[in-house]
C-alpha positions in Angstrom: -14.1 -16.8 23.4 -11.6 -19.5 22.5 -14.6 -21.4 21.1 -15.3 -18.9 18.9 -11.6 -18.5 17.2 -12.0 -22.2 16.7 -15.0 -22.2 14.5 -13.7 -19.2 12.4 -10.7 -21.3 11.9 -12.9 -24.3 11.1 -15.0 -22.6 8.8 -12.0 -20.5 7.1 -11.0 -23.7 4.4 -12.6 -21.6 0.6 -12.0 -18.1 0.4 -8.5 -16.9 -0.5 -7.4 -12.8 -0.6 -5.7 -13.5 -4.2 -9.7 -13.3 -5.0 -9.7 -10.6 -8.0 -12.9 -8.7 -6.0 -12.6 -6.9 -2.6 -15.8 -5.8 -2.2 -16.7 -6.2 1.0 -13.5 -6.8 2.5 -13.0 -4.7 5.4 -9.7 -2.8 7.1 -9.4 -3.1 11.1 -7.7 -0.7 13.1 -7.4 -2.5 16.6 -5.3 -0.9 20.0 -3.9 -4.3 21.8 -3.9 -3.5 25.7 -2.4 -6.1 26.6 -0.4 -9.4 26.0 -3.4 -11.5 25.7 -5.0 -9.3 23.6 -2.2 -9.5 21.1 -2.2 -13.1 21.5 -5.6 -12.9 20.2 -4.3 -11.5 16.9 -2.1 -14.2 16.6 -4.2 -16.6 16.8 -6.5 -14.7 14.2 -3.7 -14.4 11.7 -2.8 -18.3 12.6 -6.8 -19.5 11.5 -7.6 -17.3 8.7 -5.6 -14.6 6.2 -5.3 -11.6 7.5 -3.2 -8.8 5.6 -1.2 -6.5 7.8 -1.1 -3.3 6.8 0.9 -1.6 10.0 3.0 -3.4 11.2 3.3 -5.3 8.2 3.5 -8.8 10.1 1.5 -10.0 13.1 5.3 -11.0 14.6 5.6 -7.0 15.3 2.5 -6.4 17.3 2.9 -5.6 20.9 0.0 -3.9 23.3 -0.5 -0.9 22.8 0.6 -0.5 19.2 -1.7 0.5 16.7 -2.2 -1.9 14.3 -4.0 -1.9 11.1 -5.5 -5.1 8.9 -7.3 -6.4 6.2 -9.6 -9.1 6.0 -12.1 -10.8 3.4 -15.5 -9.9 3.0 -16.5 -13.8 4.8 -14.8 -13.0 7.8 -15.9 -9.5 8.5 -18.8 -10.6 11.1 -16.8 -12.7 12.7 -13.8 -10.6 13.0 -16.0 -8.1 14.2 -17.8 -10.3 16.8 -14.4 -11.7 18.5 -12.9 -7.9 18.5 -16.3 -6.9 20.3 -16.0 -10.2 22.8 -12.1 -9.8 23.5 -13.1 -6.1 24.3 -10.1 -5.0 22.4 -10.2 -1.2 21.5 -11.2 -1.0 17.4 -12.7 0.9 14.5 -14.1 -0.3 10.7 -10.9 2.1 8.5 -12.1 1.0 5.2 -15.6 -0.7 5.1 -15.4 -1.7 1.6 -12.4 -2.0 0.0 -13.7 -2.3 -3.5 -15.5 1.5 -3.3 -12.1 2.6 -1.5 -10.4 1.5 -4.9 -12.8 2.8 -7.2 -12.5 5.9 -5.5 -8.8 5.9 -5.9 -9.5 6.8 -9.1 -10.6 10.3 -9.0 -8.5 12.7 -10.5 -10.2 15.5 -12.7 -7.6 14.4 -15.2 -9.0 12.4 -17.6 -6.2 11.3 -20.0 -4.7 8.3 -21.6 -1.3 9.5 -21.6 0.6 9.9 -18.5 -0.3 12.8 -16.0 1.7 14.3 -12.8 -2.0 14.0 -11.1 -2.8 10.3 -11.6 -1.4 7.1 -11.3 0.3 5.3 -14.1 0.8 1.9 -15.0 4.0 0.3 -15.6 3.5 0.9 -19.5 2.9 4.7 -18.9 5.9 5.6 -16.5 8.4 3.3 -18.9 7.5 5.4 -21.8 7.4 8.3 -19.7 11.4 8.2 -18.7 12.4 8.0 -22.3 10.1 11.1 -23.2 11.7 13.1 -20.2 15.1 12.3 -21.2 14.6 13.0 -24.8 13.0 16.2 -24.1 15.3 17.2 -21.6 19.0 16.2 -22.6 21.0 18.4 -20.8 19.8 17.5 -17.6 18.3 14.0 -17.7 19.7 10.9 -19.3 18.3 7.1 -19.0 20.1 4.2 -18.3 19.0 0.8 -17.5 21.0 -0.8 -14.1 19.0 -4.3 -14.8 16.6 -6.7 -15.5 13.2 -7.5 -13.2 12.7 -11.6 -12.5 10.2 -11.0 -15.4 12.3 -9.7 -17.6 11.6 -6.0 -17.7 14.0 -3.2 -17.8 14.7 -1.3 -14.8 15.1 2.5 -15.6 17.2 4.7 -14.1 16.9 8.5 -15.0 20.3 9.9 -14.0 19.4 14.4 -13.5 21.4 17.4 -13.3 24.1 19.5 -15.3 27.4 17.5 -16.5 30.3 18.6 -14.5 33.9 17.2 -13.3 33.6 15.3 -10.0 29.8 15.5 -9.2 28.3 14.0 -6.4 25.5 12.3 -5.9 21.9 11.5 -4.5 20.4 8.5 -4.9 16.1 8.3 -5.1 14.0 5.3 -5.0 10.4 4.6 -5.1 8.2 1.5 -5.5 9.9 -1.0 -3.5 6.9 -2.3 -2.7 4.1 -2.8 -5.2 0.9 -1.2 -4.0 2.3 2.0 -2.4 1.3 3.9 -5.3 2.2 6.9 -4.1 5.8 6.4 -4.2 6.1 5.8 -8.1 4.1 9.1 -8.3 6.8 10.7 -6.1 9.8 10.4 -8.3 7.7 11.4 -11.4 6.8 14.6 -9.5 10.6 15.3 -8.2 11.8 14.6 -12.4 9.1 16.9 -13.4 9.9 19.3 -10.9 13.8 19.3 -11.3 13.3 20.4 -15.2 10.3 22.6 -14.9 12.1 24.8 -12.4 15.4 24.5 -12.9 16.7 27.8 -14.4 13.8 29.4 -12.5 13.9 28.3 -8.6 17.4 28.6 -7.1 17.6 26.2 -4.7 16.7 23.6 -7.5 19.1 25.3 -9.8 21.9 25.4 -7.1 21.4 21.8 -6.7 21.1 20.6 -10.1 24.3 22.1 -11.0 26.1 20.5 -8.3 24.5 17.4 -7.6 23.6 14.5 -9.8 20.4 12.8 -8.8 19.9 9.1 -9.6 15.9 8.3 -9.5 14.5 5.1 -9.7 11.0 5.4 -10.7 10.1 1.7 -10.2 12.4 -0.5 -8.2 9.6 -3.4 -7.9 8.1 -3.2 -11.2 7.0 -6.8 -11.5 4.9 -6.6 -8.5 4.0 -3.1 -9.7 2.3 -4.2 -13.0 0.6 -7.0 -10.7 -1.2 -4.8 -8.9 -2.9 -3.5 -12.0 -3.5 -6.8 -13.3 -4.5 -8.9 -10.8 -4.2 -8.0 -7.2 -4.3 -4.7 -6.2 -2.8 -5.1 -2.9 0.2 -7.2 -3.7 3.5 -6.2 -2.2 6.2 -8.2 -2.9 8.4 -9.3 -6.0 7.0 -12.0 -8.6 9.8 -14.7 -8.1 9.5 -18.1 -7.7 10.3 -19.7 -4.3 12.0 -23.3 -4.7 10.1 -25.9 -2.9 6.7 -23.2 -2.5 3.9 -22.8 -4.2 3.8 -18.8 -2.5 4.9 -16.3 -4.8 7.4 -13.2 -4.2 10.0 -11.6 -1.9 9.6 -8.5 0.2 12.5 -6.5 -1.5 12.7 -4.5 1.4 13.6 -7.3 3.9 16.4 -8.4 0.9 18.9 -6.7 1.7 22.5 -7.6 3.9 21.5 -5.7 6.9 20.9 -7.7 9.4 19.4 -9.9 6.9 16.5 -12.4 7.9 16.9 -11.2 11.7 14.2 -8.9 13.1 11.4 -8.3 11.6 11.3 -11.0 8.9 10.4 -13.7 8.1 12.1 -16.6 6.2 8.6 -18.3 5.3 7.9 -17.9 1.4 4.2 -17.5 2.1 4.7 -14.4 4.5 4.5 -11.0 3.5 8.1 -10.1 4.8 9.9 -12.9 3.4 13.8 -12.3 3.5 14.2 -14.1 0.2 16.6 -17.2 -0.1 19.7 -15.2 0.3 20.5 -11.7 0.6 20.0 -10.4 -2.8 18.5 -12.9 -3.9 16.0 -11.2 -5.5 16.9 -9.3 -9.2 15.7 -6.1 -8.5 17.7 -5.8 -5.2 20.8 -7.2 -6.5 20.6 -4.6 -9.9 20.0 -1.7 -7.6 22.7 -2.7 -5.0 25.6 -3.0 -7.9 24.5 0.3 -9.0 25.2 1.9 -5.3 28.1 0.0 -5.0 29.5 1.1 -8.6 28.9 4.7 -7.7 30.2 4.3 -3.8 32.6 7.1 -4.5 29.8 9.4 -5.3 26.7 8.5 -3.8 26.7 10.9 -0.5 23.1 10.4 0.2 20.2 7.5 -0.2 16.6 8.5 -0.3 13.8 5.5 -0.5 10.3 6.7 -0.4 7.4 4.3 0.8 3.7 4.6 2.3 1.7 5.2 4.4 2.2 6.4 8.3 3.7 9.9 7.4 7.3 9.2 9.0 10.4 10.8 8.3 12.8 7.5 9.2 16.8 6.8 9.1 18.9 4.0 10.7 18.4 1.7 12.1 15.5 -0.5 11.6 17.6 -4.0 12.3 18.6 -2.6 15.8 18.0 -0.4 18.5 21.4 0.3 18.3 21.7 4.5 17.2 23.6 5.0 14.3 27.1 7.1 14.7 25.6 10.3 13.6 22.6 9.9 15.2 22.3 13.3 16.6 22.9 14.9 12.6 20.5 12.3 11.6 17.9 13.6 13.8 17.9 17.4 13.5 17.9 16.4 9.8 14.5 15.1 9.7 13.1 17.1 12.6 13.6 20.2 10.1 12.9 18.3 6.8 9.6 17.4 8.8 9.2 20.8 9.6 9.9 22.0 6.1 7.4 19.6 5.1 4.4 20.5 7.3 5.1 24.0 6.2 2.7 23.9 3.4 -0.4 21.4 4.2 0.2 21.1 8.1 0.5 17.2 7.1 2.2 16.2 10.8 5.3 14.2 10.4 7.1 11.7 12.7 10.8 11.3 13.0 13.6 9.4 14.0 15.6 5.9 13.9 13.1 3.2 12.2 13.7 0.4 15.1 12.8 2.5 17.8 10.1 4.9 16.2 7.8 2.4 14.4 9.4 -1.3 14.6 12.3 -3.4 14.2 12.7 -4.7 10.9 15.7 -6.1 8.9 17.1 -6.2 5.6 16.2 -2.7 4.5 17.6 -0.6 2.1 18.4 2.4 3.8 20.3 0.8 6.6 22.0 -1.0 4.1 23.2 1.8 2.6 24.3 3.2 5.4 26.3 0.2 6.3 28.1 1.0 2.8 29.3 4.3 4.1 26.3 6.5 2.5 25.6 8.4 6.0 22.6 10.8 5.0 20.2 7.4 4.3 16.6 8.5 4.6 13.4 6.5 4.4 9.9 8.4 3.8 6.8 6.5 4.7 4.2 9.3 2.8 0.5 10.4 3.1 -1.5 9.3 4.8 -2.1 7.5 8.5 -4.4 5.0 7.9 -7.9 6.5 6.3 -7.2 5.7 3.1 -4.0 3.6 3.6 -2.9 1.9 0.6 -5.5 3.6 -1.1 -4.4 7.4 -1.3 -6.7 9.0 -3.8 -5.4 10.7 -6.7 -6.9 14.2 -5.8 -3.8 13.7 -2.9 -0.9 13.1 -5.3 -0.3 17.0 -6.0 -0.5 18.0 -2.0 1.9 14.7 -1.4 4.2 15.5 -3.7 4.7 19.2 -3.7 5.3 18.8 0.8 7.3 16.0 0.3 9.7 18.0 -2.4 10.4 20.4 0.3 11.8 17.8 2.5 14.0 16.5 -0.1 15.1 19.8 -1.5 15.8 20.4 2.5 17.6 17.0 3.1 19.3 17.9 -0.7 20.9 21.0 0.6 21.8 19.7 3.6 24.3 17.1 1.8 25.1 19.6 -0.5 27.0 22.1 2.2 28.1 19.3 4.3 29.9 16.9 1.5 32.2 14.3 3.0 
């Protein structure tokens, strides 16, 4: 057995994942029993590069977890044979990663110009917030709250009717760079919010009393790499001082329990904490923003994928947050009010104790800060097409997930603190 992991390792010197084709490359889904078994990961993930999907680090496995990776196209056999030989509980998710991303593509909308019912690059969804806003001016206006390590503007569409003393909601999506479903999100809720307003009440009702802050695009560096060059990037594109690895996880930035559990502090891994909380541009712009607006921000909203989980503080301990109990019938109902109209099967409750521990996120951050409705949604689906999600999804995605933020919307809006 040990033999075998030896001359994978041995044999694993050429092949790198940054290789522009996937074809081939397979995604594991493997149940650890027990602690060897996990051990057995470990020491995979030591010889050879594997890319974590869930967990997103070998460091979080523990037996019995479900656990889902990626591999190159070199290493499948021999993956396959020591998974087989450690008689560790397994099944092929994605057998070729290249025909899973093709197949991403295969919405009946066939347009240049940007559609609700595809994905759109960086380019599209930039030009897309000043159309929306110009189109729209008495509900949306656009604002830029900083500048990405490359140099792009991050837009911020700021919706609802002006009014003395508003509160507010703040959205974000695209934290990391290939959940492409989450970008798509926030275009749906803006589309949603102006197409109905006037016309549905609860949006109406909400719009005239809340402000929402969406960010479309909170990584939008690693975004735009993930249509250039590597489709399954996830972190920033900075530059790490004395490291030739590329990139911060943006959600492991943050001062919560910064660079504690569930990080790492090596530039190469996929949850790097970054040099220093904040460290990272993106972060920093959208935590001055929050701060700025402390006084009216009453809820935080971050959307992510996949694993369909409904998730609030906290990830960077086990510790229950001090409305725990609010916190929970929250997303039990928003959950509810989401599975209403697909049956898509949510799961709820504080991120440490229902998925893993992991530290520096953004929505126990902002909880720290005082915000005490902080909400993270992991979206469609659980693992068949993981990163993946085909664009024949977006529309059922969006229009479930809208139901649990209108919910979670309403909620802050009759209990204002």
């Amino acid at each position: 057995m040990w033999a075998l992991l030896v001359l994978i390792g041995a044999a694993s010197v050429s092949a790198h994942l940054q290789d522009l084709s996937f074809d081939g490359q397979k995604v594991f889904r493997v149940l650890p029993q027990n602690d060897e078994q996990v051990e057995i990961l470990n020491f995979l993930a030591s010889i050879m590069e594997v890319d974590f999907w869930q967990p997103d680090s070998v460091t979080l496995v523990r037996p019995k977890m479900q656990v889902d990776f990626r591999v190159e196209a070199e290493k499948t056999f021999e993956v396959e044979d020591l998974l087989k030989e450690s008689g560790m509980e397994y099944q092929v998710l994605i057998d070729n990663l290249q025909a899973a991303m093709d197949a991403q593509f295969d919405s009946k909308t066939r347009t240049a110009s940007h559609s609700y019912e595809k994905y759109n690059n960086w380019d599209t969804i930039a030009a897309w917030t000043a159309d929306i806003a110009a189109q729209n001016p008495d509900l949306v206006s656009r604002s830029v709250i900083g500048k990405t390590y490359e140099g792009r503007p991050m837009y911020l569409l700021k919706m609802g009717k002006s009014g003395p003393n508003k509160k507010a909601i703040f959205m974000d999506c695209g934290f990391h760079a290939r959940e492409w479903i989450s970008p798509a999100f926030c275009q749906w809720f803006v589309k949603e919010a102006v197409e109905t307003y006037g016309k549905d009440t609860v949006m109406t009702t909400l719009l005239n009393k809340l402000d929402f802050y969406v960010l479309p695009v909170v990584n939008i560096d690693g975004y735009v790499y993930t249509w250039t060059n590597d489709r399954m990037w996830r972190k920033t594109r900075s530059k790490n001082a004395g490291s030739s690895c590329i990139g911060t996880d943006p959600n492991r930035n943050l001062d919560a329990g910064w660079c504690t559990l569930g990080a790492s502090n090596y530039p190469c891994a996929s949850t790097y904490c970054g040099s220093a909380p904040e460290s990272e541009k993106e972060t920093k712009a959208l935590a001055d923003f929050i701060r700025e607006h402390l006084s009216t921000i009453k809820a935080y909203l971050t959307i992510h994928s996949y694993s369909q989980l409904l998730l609030f503080p906290y990830s960077y301990t086990y510790d229950l947050p001090s409305n725990y109990e609010e916190l929970n019938s929250i997303a039990r109902a928003a959950s509810k009010e989401l599975a209403s109209l697909h049956n898509t099967k949510y799961t709820y409750g504080p991120g440490a104790k229902t998925i893993y521990p992991a530290a520096g996120g953004s929505d126990d951050w902002a909880y720290d800060q005082g915000i005490k409705y902080a909400f993270t949604f992991e979206l469609r689906d659980t693992g068949r097409y993981g990163f993946l999600l085909p664009e024949s999804q977006i529309k059922p995605t969006c229009e479930e997930t809208l139901l649990a933020v209108k919910y979670i919307a309403n909620y802050v809006l009759e209990h204002l603190y």
